[in-house]
Phi, psi and omega in degrees: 000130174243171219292331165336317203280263163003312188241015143257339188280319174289323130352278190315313176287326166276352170292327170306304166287353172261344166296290197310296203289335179216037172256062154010282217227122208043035177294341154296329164272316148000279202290292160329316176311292189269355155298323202277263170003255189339281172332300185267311156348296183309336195240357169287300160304304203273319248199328200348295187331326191284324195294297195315299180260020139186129189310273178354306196267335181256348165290280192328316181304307193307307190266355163308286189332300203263023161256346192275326167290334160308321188296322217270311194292309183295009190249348169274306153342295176289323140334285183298307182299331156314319176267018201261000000 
């Protein structure tokens, strides 16, 4: 993994949380946006190798990503609601 991969993917995860936390109105799609955006940038940019030698093992990192970036947005969500 190189560092390109590393730092969109760490991209995606704080766009998720500042979606949670401080994005009202349509923060799920925010959030989704930049899971994706983010995620396939990473494996595109960063990873070829992986998109390249099997679709399959990279679709799994991709929904691995985006349930670890859903935790990371509710857990900003849940932030916010605390600081309501």
């Amino acid at each position: 993994m190189t560092l390109v991969a590393v730092a969109l993917f760490l991209l995606g995860f704080a766009a998720s949380w500042v979606a949670g936390r401080y994005v009202t109105t349509g923060a799920a799609a925010v959030q989704g946006g930049a899971i994706g955006i983010c995620g396939v940038a990473a494996l595109l940019f960063g990873m070829p190798q992986v998109w390249e030698d099997s679709l399959i093992w990279a679709l799994v990192a991709l929904l691995i990503y985006g349930l670890v970036g859903a935790l990371i947005f509710r857990s900003g969500q849940a932030a916010r609601e605390r600081a309501d």
